[in-house]
MIRODREN-528509 format. One line per field, with one value per residue (C-alpha): x, y, z; residue in one letter; residue number from 1. Coordinates in steps of 0.2 Angstrom, whole numbers. Example, Ala and Ser with C-alpha at 12.3 -4.5 7.8 and 13.67 -1.06 7.14 Angstrom:
<rs>
xx <- 62,68 .
yy <- -22,-5 .
zz <- 39,36 .
r <- A,S .
k <- 1,2 .
</rs>
This chain:
<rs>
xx <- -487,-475,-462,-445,-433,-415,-403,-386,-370,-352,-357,-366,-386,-394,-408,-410,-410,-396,-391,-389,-370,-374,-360,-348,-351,-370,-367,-357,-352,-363,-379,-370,-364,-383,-389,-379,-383,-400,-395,-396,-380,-374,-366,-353,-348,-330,-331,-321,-326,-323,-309,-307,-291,-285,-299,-313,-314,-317,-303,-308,-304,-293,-282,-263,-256,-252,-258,-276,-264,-256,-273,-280,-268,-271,-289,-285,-274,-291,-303,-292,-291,-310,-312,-303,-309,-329,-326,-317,-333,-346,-339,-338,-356,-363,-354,-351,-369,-376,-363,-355,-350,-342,-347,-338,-340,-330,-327,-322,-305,-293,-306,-294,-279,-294,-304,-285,-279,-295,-295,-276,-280,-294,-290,-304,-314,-325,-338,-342,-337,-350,-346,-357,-357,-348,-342,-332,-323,-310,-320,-319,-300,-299,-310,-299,-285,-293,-304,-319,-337,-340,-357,-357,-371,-380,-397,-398,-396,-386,-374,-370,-367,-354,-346,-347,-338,-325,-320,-331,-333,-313,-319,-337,-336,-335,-350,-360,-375,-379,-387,-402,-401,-418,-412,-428,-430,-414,-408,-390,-380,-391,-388,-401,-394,-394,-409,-420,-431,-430,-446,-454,-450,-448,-457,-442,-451,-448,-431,-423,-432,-421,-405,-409,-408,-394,-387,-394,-385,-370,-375,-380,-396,-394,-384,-395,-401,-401,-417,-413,-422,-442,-440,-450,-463,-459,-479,-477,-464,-473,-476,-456,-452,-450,-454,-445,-445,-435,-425,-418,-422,-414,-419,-410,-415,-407,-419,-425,-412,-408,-423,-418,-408,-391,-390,-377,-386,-391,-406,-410,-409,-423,-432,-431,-437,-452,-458,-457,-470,-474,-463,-452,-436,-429,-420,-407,-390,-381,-368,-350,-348,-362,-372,-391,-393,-408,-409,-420,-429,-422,-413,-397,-407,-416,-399,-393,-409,-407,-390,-394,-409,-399,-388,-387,-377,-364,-350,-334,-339,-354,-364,-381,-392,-378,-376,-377,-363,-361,-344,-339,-329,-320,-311,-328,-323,-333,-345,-361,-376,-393,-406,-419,-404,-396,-413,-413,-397,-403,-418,-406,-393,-407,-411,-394,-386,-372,-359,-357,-349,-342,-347,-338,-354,-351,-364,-364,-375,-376,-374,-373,-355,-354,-361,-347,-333,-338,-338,-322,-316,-324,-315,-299,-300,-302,-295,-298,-314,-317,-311,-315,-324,-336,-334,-317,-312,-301,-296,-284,-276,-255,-248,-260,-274,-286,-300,-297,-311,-318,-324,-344,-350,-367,-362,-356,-340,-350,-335,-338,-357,-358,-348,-356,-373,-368,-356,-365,-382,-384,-380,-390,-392,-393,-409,-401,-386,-397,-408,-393,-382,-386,-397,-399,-412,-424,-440,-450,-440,-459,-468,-459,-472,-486,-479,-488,-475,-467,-480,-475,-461,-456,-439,-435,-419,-413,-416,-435,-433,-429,-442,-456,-449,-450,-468,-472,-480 .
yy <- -397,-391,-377,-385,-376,-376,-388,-385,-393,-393,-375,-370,-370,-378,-388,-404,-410,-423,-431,-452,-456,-469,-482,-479,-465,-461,-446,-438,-419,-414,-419,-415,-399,-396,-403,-391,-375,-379,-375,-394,-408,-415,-433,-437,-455,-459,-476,-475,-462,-456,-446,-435,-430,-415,-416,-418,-435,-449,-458,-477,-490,-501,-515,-520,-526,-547,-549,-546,-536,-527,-521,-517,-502,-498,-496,-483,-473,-472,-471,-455,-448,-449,-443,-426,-421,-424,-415,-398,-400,-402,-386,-376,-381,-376,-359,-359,-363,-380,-391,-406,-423,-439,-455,-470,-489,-493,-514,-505,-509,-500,-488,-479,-474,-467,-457,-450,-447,-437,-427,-422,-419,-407,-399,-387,-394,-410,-403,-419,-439,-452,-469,-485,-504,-512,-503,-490,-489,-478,-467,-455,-456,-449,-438,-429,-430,-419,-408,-414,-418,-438,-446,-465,-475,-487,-498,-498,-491,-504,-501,-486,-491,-501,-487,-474,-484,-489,-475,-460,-456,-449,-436,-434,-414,-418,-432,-419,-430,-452,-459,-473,-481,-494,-512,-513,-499,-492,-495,-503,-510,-513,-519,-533,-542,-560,-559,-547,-555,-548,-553,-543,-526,-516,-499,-484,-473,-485,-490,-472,-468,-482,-473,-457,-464,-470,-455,-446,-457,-451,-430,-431,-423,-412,-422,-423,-441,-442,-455,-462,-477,-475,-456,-452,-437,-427,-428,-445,-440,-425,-432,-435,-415,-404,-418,-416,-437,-439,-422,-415,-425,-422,-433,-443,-444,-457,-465,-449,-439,-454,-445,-430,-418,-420,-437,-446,-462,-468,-463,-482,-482,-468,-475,-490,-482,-475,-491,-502,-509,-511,-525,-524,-520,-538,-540,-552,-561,-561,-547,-551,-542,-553,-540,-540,-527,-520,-519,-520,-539,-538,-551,-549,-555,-568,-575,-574,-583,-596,-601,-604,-612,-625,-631,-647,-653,-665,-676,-684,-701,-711,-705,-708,-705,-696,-713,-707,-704,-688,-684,-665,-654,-660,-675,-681,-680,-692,-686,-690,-681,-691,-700,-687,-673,-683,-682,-662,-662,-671,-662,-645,-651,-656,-637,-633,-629,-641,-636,-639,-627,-629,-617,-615,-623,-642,-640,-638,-624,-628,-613,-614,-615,-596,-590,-604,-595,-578,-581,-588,-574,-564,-571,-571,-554,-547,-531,-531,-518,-523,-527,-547,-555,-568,-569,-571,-576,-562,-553,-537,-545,-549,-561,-574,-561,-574,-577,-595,-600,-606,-594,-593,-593,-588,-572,-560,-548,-530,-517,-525,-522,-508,-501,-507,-501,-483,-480,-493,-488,-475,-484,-494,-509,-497,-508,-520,-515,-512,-527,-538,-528,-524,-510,-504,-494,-490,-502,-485,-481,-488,-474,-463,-472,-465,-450,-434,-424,-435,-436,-435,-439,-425,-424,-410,-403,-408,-390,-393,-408,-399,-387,-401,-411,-395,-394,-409,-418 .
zz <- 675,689,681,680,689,689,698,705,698,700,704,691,689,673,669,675,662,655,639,641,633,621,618,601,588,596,608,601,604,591,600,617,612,609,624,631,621,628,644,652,652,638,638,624,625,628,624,605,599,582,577,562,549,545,531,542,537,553,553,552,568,561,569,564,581,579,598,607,620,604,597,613,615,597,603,620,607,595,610,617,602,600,616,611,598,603,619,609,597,612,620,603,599,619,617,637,641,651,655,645,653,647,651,650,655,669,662,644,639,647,656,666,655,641,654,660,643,639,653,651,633,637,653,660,648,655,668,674,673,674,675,675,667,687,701,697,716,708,699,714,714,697,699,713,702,689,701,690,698,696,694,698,689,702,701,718,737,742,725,730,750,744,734,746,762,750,740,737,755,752,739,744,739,722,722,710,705,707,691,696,680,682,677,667,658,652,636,634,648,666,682,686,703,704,714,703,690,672,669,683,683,699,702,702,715,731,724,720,740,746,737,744,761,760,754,768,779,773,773,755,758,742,732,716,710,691,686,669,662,653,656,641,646,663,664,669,683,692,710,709,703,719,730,749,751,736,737,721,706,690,674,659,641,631,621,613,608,596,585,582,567,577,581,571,569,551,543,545,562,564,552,563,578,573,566,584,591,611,618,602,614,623,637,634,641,626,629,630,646,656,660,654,642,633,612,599,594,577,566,575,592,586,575,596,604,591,594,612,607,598,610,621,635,630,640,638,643,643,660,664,650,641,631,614,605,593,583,586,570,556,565,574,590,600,614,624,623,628,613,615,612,596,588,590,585,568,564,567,556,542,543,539,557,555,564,585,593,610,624,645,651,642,631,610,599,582,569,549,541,537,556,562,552,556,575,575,564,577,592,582,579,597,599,619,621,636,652,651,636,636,619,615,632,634,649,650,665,663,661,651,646,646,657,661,649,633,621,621,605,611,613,601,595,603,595,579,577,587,574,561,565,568,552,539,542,528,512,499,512,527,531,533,542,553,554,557,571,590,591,608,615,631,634,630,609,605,608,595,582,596,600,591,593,579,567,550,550,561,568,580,582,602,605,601,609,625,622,623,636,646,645,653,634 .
r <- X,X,X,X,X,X,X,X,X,X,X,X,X,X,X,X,X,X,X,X,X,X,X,X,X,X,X,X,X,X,X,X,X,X,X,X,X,X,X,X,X,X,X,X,X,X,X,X,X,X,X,X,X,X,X,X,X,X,X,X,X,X,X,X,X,X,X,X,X,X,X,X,X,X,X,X,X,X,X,X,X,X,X,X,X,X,X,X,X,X,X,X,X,X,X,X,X,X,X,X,X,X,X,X,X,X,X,X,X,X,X,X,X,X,X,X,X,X,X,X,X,X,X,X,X,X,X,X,X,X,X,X,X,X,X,X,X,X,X,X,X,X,X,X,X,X,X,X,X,X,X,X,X,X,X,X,X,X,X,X,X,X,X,X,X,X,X,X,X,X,X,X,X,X,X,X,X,X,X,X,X,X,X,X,X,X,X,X,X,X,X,X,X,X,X,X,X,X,X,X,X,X,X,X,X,X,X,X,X,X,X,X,X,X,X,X,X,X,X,X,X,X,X,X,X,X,X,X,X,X,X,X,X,X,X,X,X,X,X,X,X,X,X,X,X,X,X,X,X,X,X,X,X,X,X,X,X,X,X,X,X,X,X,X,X,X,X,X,X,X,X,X,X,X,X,X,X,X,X,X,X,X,X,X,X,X,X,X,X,X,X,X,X,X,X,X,X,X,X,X,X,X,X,X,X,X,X,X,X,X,X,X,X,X,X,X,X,X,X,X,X,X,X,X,X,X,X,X,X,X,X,X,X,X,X,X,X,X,X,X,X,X,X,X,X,X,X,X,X,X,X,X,X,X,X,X,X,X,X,X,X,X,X,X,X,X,X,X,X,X,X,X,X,X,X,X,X,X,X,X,X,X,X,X,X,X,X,X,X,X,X,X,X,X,X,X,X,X,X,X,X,X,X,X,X,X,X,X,X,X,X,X,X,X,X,X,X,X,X,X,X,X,X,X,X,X,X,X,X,X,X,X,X,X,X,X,X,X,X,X,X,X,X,X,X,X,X,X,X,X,X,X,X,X,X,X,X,X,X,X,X,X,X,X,X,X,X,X,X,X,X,X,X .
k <- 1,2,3,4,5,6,7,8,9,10,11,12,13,14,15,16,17,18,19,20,21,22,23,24,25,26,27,28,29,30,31,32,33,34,35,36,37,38,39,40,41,42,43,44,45,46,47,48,49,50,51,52,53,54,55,56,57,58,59,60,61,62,63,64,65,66,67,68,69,70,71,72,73,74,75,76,77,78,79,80,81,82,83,84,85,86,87,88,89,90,91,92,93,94,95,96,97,98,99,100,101,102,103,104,105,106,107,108,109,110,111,112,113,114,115,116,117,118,119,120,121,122,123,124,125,126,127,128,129,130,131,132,133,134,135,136,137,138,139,140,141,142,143,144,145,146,147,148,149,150,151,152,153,154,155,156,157,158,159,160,161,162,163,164,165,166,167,168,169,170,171,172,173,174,175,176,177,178,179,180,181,182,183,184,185,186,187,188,189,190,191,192,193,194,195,196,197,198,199,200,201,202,203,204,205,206,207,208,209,210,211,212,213,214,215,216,217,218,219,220,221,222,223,224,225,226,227,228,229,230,231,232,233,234,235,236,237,238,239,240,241,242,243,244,245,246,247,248,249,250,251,252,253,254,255,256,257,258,259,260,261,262,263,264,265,266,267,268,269,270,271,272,273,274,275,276,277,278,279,280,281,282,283,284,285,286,287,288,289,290,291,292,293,294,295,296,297,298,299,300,301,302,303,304,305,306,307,308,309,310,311,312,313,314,315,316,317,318,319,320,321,322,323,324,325,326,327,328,329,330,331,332,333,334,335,336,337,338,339,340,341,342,343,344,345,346,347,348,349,350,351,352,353,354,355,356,357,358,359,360,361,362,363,364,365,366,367,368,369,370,371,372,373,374,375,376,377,378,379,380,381,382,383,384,385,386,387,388,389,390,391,392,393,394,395,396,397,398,399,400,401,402,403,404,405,406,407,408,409,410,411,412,413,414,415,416,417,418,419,420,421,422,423,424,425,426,427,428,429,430,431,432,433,434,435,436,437,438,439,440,441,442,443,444,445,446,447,448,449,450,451,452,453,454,455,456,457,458,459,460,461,462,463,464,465,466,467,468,469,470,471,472,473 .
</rs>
């Protein structure tokens, strides 16, 4: 195994080594702050972040505002807050070494006035901004306004391309490191194009070259790409360490640290992880924002696959072999669907999915009576996490804040079970909790059950962690 020598950034040399920020409540700046301590980057997520009382108690996220708009600056005030205080905790725990970051999701709910009320909040104190989930074309701008290095999170050359001759070739000194994030291998939120299959996963190597090129183009010669995405042992990565083609080379651990003494997750979750099997993580369409995204096959997954599974094209009047009619809701609203579909329809409301639900695309999903409550609950409840919503059909755009369509009930509230999953986890039910809420993770969480490093039950702290992914196991 090559040794793995330091890397250079914003100024400062430390492993390159770099904690993935992992959504609400999952890196946190306890497991940055670590990350940090042992000398590589730690990430703490800025996407609603807990807070804490004077008691050290987290202060829980709840909404009062009457209106989506309402309860969507409720959320920036939460998220800023939580932003703070994980940042003042990261830096404590590093004690001035390694660097810590923040990353935040550029179509999250009011992105920009969160990543600019953290920063004011902490000045001096965030090393380093990355941003990701779109194209974050101002992401450069702020950057420049704090003086902080800015890592944009791309899944391809031509990504970047586009950033760089719109915005970042106006602050390119402070460009301090790109994020590949592989569409296929990364847990969370990925950046499959319209013409990239899901099924068919591309190999990194020619794909991070093609960034780099483009990056040379542009004088970026020793700009560091950061590889994120099925970066499990750096033994599998050698011919990229020190390799002239690629230039400097940095990597991201997401999955990982999830396993260890200071991540926050429940003791569910863990225990989760180190029972998955090969194949266990899916790919899916399900998320709110339209992006494919990468999670555990669990209950809450398969309840999602299932409701689109359920579901046939309908039509307001008799056309074609849409001839049969069907009565939607309480009233029975007539519509069309064809015989073969009406037959489906009674063999699904025989096994209890008796309520159609309407979706943008003109077509009906049948769910029980309780899933048809909650999702409407759901919807009703939005509190404007992100940018648009699928979901609830929210939009933070003025002056409708709608975005122009039905609410898709295949989809799913993603602030509501991502909270769930990462506060609820370690009660009596925790199983549970787990079993029935959005559990992201990388395509590689299944080798924590293969792993020896992890044998009985082992957990390391992330300073152990470190230790072994330095030696290439």
């Amino acid at each position: 195994m090559k040794s793995i020598n330091a890397i250079r950034f914003g100024g400062q040399d430390v492993l390159p080594l770099i904690e993935g920020g992992k959504g609400v409540s999952v890196s946190t700046g306890v497991s940055a702050g670590h990350w940090a301590a042992a000398g590589g980057i730690g990430t703490v997520s800025a996407v609603n972040a807990d807070s804490y009382d004077e008691d050290g108690n987290r202060v829980p996220q709840i909404y009062h505002g009457r209106t989506r708009r309402d309860r969507q600056q409720e959320l920036i005030r939460y998220a800023i807050d939580g932003g703070i205080t994980q940042v003042k905790i990261a830096r404590e725990i590093s004690g001035g070494k390694g660097r810590v970051h923040v990353n935040i999701l550029w179509e999250m709910g009011g992105a920009e006035e969160i990543i600019h009320g953290i920063l004011e909040g902490v000045p001096g104190l965030v090393q380093g901004v990355t941003c990701g989930a779109g194209m974050p074309y101002r992401l450069s701008e702020i950057a420049t306004q704090f003086a902080v290095p800015y890592y944009p999170i791309v899944s391809s050359g031509r990504a970047f391309n586009a950033l760089w001759r719109r915005a970042y070739s106006k602050a390119p000194e402070l460009l301090g490191g790109v994020v590949y994030e592989d569409p296929w291998r990364a847990g969370g939120h990925n950046g499959l194009s319209n013409s990239e299959n899901p099924l068919l996963p591309e190999d990194p190597y020619p794909r991070v070259l093609e960034l780099r090129n483009v990056m040379r183009k542009y004088g970026l010669d020793e700009t560091p790409i950061i590889m994120a995405g099925g970066v499990w042992s750096l033994g599998e990565w050698e011919d990229w360490i020190d390799n002239p083609e690629l230039g400097p080379i940095a990597f991201q651990f997401g999955t990982r640290p999830l396993l260890t003494q200071e991540s926050p997750i429940p003791d569910a979750w863990k225990r989760r992880l180190r029972n998955l099997k090969q194949g266990d993580v899916y790919l899916n369409r399900f998320s709110p924002t339209g992006f494919y995204s990468s999670a555990v096959n669990n209950s809450f997954m398969q309840d999602l696959r299932g409701r689109s599974e359920r579901q046939v094209a309908y039509s307001m009047e008799p056309i074609g072999e849409h001839n049969t009619t069907y009565g939607v809701g309480v009233r029975k609203r007539e519509v069309f669907v064809t015989a073969a579909d009406r037959w489906h329809i009674s063999e699904w409301e025989a096994a209890g999915f008796t309520e159609a639900l309407r979706t943008p695309d003109t077509t009906l999903v049948f769910v029980t009576p309780e899933s048809a409550k909650q999702i409407v609950d759901d919807q009703a409840a939005c509190m404007g996490c992100l940018s648009e919503c699928r979901f609830s059909n929210w939009s933070q755009r003025a002056p409708t804040y709608s975005n122009g369509q039905k609410a898709d009930p295949r989809s799913f509230c993603i602030q509501k079970t991502l909270q769930s999953i990462a506060h609820d986890g370690n009660g009596p039910n925790g199983d549970e909790v787990v079993d029935h809420n959005l559990m992201f993770g990388g395509t590689n969480a299944w080798r924590f059950g293969t792993d020896p490093f992890y044998a009985n039950g082992f957990t390391p702290t992330v300073g152990q962690l470190v230790e072994r992914i330095l030696t290439g196991q």
